[in-house]
N, C-alpha and C positions, 0 to 999 in steps of 0.2 A: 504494500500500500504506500502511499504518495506518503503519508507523514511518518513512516516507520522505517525513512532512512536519515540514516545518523552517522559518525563519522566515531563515536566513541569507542570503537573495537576495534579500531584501524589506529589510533592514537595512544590507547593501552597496550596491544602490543608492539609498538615502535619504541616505546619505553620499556619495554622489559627487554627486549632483544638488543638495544643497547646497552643495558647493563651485565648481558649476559655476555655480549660479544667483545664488550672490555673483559670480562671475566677472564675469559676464553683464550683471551691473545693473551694474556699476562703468564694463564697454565700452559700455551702450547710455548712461549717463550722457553719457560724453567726447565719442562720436561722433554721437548725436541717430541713430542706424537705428532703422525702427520695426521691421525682420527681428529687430534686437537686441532690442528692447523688449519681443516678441512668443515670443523664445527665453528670455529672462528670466522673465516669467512663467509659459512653459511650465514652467520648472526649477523656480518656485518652489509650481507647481501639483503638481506631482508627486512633489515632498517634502509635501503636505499629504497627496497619496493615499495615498503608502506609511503614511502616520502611519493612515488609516484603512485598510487591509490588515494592519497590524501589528491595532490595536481589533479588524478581523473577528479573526483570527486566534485573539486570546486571549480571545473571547465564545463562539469557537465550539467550544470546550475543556471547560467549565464541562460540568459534569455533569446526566444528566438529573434532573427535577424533576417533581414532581405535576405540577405544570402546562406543563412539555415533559418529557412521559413518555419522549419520543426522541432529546433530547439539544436542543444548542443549535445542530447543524453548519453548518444552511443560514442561519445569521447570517452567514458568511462570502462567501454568494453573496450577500446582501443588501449589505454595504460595497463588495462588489467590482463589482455592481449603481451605485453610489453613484459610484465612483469611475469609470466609464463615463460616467456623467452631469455628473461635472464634467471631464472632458477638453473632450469635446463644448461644454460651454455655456464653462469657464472657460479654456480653451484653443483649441478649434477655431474657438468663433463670436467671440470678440475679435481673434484675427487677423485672421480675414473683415474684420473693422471697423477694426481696425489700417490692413490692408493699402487700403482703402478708401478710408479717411481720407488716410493717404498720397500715393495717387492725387490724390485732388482738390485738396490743398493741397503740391505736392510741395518739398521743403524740401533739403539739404545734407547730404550723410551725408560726417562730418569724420574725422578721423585712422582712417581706411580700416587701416591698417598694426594699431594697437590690440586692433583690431574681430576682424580672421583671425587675429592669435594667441591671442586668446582663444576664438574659434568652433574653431582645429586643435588646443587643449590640451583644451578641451571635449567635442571628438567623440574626441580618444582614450581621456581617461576615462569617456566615454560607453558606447564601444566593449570598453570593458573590461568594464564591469558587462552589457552585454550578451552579450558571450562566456561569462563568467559562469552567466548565468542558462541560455544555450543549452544548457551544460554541464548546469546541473544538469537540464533536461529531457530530455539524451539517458539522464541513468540513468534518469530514470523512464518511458522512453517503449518499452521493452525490444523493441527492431528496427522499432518501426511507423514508417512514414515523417514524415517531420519533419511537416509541412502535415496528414495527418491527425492527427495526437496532437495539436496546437491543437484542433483539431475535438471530439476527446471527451474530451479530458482531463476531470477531475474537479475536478483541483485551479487553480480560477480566482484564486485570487491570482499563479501562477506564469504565468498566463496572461499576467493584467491589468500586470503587470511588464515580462516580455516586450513586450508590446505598445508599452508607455509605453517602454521603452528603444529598440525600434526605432523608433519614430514620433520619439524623439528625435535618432538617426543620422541619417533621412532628412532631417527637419527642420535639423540641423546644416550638412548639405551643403547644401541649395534657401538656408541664409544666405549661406554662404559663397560659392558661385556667384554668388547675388542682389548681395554686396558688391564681388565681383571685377569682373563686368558695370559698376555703377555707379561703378567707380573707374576703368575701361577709357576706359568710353564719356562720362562725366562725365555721364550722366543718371539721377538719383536716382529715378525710378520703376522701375528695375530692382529696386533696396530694396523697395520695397510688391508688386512682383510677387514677389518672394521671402516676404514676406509673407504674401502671400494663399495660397501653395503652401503655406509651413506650418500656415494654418487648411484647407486641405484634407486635409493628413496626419491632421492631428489630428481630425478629425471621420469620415474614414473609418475610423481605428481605433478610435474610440471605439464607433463606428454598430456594429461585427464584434463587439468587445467587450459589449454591451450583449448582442446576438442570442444572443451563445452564453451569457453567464452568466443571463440570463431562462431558458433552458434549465432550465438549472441550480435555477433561485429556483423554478422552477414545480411542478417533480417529474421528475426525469429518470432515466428506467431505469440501472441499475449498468453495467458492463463486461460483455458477450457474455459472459466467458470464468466470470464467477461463476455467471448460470444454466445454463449448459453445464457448470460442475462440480458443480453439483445436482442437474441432470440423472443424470449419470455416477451419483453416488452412490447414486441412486435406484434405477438400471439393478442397479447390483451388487450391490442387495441381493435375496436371493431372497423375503423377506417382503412386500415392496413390488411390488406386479401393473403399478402405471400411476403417472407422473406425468399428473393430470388440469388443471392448472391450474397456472404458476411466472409470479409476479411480481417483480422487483427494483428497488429504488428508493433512488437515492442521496444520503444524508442529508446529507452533508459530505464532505469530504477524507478518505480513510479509513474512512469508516464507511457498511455498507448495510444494507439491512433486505429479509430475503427473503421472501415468502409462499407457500407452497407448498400443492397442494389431493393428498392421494395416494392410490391404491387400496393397501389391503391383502389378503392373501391368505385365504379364507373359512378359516372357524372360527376365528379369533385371539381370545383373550377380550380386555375392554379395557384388561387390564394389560400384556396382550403387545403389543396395538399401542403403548401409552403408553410403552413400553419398546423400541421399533424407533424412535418418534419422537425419543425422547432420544437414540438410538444415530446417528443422521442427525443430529440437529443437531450432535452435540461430532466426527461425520468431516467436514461440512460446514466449521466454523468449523475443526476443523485443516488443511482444505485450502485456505480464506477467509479466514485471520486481519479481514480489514476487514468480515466480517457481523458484526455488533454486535447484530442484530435477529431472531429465525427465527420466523416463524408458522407452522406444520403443520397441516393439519386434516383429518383422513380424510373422506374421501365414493366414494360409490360414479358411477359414468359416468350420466348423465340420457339418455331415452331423447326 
């Protein structure tokens, strides 16, 4: 819905992942892990994205304009687009190479002890902002199950967040196991295969990330549930014979545009239908508040 987006999930964790991501450089410093080195950048990647989720954010606000007669919403599917693309290349495929590199020249991962209090302070604040955010999408996901509401949600920063804080848990743990192993076993390639597990977290979310907000950037139909109340209102009017044609297309976070094709009832002059048109669109948007856009266009059924 149009007033249930907010920027305060996207602001909370920009602040924990930079405390984390100082954390992070300070243990991969001491102890020379490249898990560390590779969790460091992750965190300091991911304060760069929210920094562009917050820019979608407030680009995709601006008002429309001669030249975006529809507003500016799907600039937000564009950063959040963006920020898909540097998980992937500036998180998922350095690890790869990280953990790689590791492999082949394997070296001493040192004050072990250092390394997990800062990976178990990390992943609780990690864990928090992700509880967080889970929070705020159970208000907006109103009973649909967790795993489809990623699926159609609309609003892809919440997503793109999401994402990046659980890719962050998982990757938390794959260090922390990876530094437990290598302090167990005293062989430091445990380190780099910790590693390389976190370039695969991060590159499979990123890969999910990208697919659904491309969705999104291309033209993706509204929520079922707006052309189904268009429907409805079309149904209940006795002026209106037919919906012959309803397209919905969602512009941004909140905001859609409906096109509708309708039969009217014979003899109407075309003041009376101009006047049934207007009377659907203002019960339309009071049942829609996030249509922002209505085209109407009477025509008759083609044979």
């Amino acid at each position: 819905m149009a007033g249930d987006h907010s920027t305060a999930h996207i602001i909370q964790s920009l602040v924990a992942n930079l405390l984390i991501a100082v954390a992070k450089g300070v243990a991969a410093v001491i102890t020379g892990s490249g898990a560390m080195l590779a969790e460091t950048l992750h965190s300091f990647a991911d304060c760069g994205n929210q920094l562009l989720l917050l820019l979608g954010v407030r680009t995709s606000r601006r008002p429309p304009t001669e030249k975006h007669p529809l507003g500016h919403g799907r600039s937000l599917y564009f950063w959040s687009f963006m920020v898909a693309l540097l998980l992937f290349s500036g998180g998922g495929v350095f690890s790869l190479y990280e953990g790689i590199h590791k492999l082949e020249e394997v070296g001493e991962v040192e004050s072990v002890e250092v390394a997990l209090a800062v990976l178990a302070l990390s992943l609780a604040i990690e864990g928090w902002a992700t509880l967080k955010n889970i929070g705020e999408m159970n208000k907006r996901r109103r009973g649909k199950p967790f795993f489809q509401y990623l699926r159609d949600s609309k609003d892809s920063d919440l997503v793109v967040v999401f994402g990046e804080n659980a890719a962050a848990c998982l990757g938390l743990i794959f260090a922390l196991l990876a530094l437990l192993m290598a302090s167990v076993t005293g062989d430091a390639r445990w380190d780099a295969i910790g590693t390389l597990a976190i370039g695969v977290v991060l590159i499979g979310v990123a890969v999910f990330l990208a697919v659904e907000v491309k969705s999104l950037l291309v033209g993706e139909a509204a929520d079922p549930e707006i052309a189904a109340a268009a429907a409805a209102l079309a149904v209940e009017d006795p002026k209106i014979t037919r919906v012959l044609r309803l397209i919905t297309v969602q512009q941004g976070p909140g905001e859609v545009l409906v096109a509708v094709k309708l039969g009217f009832a014979e003899g109407m002059t075309v003041e009376q239908v101009a006047g049934t048109i207007n009377e659907f669109e203002t019960r339309l948007r009071g049942r829609c508040p996030e249509v922002k856009w209505c085209f109407v266009e009477p025509d008759i059924p083609r044979t």
